[in-house]
C-alpha positions in Angstrom: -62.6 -7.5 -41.1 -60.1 -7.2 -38.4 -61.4 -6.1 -35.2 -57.7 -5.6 -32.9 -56.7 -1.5 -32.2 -54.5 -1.1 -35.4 -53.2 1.9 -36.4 -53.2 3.3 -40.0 -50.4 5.4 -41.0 -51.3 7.7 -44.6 -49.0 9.3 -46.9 -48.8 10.8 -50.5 -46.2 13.1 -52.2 -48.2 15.9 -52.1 -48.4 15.3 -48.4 -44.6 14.8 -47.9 -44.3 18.1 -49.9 -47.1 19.7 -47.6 -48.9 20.6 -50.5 -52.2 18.4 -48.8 -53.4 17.5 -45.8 -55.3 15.2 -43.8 -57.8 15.5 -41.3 -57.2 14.1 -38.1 -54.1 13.3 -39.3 -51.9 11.3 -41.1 -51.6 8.6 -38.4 -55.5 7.0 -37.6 -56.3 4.6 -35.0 -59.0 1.7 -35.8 -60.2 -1.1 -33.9 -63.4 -1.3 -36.5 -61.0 -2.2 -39.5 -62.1 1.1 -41.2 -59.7 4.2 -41.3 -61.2 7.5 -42.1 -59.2 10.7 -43.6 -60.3 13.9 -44.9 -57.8 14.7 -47.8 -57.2 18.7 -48.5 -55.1 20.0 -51.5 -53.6 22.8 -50.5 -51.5 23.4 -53.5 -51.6 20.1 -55.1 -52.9 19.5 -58.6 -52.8 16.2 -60.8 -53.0 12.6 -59.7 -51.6 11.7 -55.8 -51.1 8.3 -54.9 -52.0 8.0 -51.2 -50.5 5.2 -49.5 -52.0 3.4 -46.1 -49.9 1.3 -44.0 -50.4 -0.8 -41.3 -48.8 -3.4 -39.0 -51.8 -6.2 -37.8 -50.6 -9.3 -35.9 -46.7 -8.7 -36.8 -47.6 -8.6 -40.9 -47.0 -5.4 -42.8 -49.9 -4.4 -44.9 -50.2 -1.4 -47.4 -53.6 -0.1 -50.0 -52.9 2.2 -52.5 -54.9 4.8 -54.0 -55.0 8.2 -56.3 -56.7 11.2 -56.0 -56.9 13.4 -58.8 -57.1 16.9 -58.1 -58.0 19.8 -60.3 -56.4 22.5 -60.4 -57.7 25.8 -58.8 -60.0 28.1 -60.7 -58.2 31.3 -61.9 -59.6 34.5 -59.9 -60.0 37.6 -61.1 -59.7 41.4 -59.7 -62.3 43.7 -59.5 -62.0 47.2 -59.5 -64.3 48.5 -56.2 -63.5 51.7 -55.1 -60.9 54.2 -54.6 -60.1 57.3 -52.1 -59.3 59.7 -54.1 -61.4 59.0 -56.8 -58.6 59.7 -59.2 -56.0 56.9 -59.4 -52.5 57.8 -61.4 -49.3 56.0 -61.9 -46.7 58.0 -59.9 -44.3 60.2 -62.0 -46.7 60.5 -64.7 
C-alpha cells in the first residue's frame, strides 16, 4: 500500500463523451493508496471501461475496470388535467 500524496487521474469513453460523471472529479488526490469516485451515467448505457492512472515514485501505473450500465427505464405520460376541459386538435 503506498502511503506518498499521489494523484489518481479517471477516465472512460462515456466520460470523454460527457455522457457520465464523476464525483469529486475525475482527478483524485490520495496519500492512503485508495481513490474514491462516484460514477454517474448521465446518458451512458452498456459496458464503460474506466481507466485510473497514476504517476508514484517516477513509474506510470494504470487499473482498469467496466461498469455496465442499464439503460434508463422508459417513462410514460399521464393525462392530468386540462383548462378548458375540452381538448381538440386545431383546424378540426
Amino acid at each position: 500500500l503506498y502511503t506518498q500524496q499521489a494523484t489518481v487521474n479517471f477516465n472512460s469513453p462515456c466520460i470523454a463523451a460527457s455522457t457520465a460523471t464523476l464525483q469529486p472529479g475525475a482527478s483524485v488526490q490520495t496519500s492512503t493508496g485508495i481513490a474514491t469516485v462516484t460514477y454517474q451515467a448521465r446518458g451512458c448505457s452498456g459496458p464503460d471501461i474506466i481507466t485510473a492512472t497514476a504517476s508514484v515514485s517516477g513509474q506510470s501505473l494504470s487499473a482498469t475496470g467496466t461498469v455496465t450500465v442499464a439503460p434508463a427505464a422508459v417513462g410514460s405520460i399521464a393525462f392530468l388535467s386540462a383548462t378548458p376541459t375540452n381538448i381538440a386538435l386545431q383546424g378540426t
